[in-house]
N, C-alpha and C positions, 0 to 999 in steps of 0.2 A: 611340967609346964608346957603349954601351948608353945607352939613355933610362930613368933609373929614373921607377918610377910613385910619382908621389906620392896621398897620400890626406889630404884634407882632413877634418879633425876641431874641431868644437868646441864648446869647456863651455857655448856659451850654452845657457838652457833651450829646450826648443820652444814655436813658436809654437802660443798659442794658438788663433787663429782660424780655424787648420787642424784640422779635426777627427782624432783618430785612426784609425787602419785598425780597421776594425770585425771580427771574428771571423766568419766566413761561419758562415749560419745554416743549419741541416738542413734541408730540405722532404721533403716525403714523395714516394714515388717514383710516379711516374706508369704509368698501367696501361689497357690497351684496354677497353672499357666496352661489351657485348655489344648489339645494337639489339634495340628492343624483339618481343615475341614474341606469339603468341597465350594465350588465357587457362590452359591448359593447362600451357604449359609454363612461365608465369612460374610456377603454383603449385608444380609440380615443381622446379621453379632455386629457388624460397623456399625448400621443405622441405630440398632439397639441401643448401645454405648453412647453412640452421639445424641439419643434424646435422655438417655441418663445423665449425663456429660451438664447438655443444655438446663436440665431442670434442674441442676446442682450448683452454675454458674450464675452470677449474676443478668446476664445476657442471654435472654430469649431466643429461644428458637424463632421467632418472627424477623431477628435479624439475621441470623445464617440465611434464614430461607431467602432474604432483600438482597444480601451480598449476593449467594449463589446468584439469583435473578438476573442480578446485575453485571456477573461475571459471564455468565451464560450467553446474555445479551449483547455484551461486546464483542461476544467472539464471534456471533451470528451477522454484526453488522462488518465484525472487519474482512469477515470472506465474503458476503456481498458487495463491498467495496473495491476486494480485492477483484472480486471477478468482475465488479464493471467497468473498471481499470483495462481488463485485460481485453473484452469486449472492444473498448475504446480503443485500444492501439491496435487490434485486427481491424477494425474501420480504418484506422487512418493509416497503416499499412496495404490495404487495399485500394483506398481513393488514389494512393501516393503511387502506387501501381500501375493504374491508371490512367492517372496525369502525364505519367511517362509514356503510357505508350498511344496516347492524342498529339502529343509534343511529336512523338515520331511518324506519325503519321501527318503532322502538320508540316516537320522538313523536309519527309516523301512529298506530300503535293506540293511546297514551293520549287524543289527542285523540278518538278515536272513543267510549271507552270515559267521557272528561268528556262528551261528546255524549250518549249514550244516558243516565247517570245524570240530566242534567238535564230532560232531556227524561220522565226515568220518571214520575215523581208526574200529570203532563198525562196518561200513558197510560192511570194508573189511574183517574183519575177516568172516561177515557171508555169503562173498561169496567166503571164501577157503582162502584168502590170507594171508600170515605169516609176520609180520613185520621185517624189516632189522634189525640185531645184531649186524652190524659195520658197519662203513664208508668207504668208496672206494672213493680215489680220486686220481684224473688225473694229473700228474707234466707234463704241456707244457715247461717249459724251456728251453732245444733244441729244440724244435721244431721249422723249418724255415718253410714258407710258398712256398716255392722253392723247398723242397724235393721232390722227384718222389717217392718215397714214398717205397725204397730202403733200408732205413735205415742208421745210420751210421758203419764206418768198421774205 
């Protein structure tokens, strides 16, 4: 007589301290990785990749090339800014230069010019002349500019 196969079954629960079979996880598949190259053709293989890249993505290459433009642009406008900046404060370091040294040329001739006035009266005396002992002054009050010069009666 045949041997029947039995099968062992039963309701106890499982044990716990055997962990469950775990669901194999996806990895990503593995791929040959080209050695490195000279400077030339990595840019070539970049460029490559990136219009591969672009034609695979939703987003066109007509918007990299707008950002680029646009990154490019800014950086062009902030070093000519920077450099009229800089322009600008050599100007006004030089005017400021300048001012300073008109200013000092300006308290060189005053001084010159306090020098000569005090020194004037000493000059005059030693060429004869006697200084004035009173004031003399002239009352216009009648005076019209229409006189013939007549007087009045």
């Amino acid at each position: 007589m045949p041997a029947v196969q039995r099968s062992v079954r039963s309701g106890a629960a499982p044990d716990k301290r055997r962990p469950q079979a775990q669901p194999s996880s996806t990895r990503p598949e593995l791929h040959v990785v080209a050695g490195r190259r000279n400077g030339g053709d990595v840019v070539r293989d970049g460029a490559r990749r990136l219009l591969v890249w672009t034609r695979t993505r939703r987003a066109p290459l007509f918007h990299i090339v707008v950002a680029m433009c646009i990154l490019g642009g800014s950086l062009v406008v902030s070093l000519m800014l920077r450099t009229q900046m800089i322009e600008n404060s050599f100007e006004a370091t030089t005017t400021q230069q300048s001012i300073s040294r008109l200013n000092q040329d300006i308290q060189d001739d005053q001084s010159k010019l306090d020098e000569l006035q005090a020194s004037l009266p000493d000059r005059a005396e030693k060429m004869g002349m006697i200084p004035q002992k009173g004031s003399i002054s002239i009352d216009l009050q009648g005076y019209s500019a229409t006189d013939d010069g007549k007087g009045q009666q």
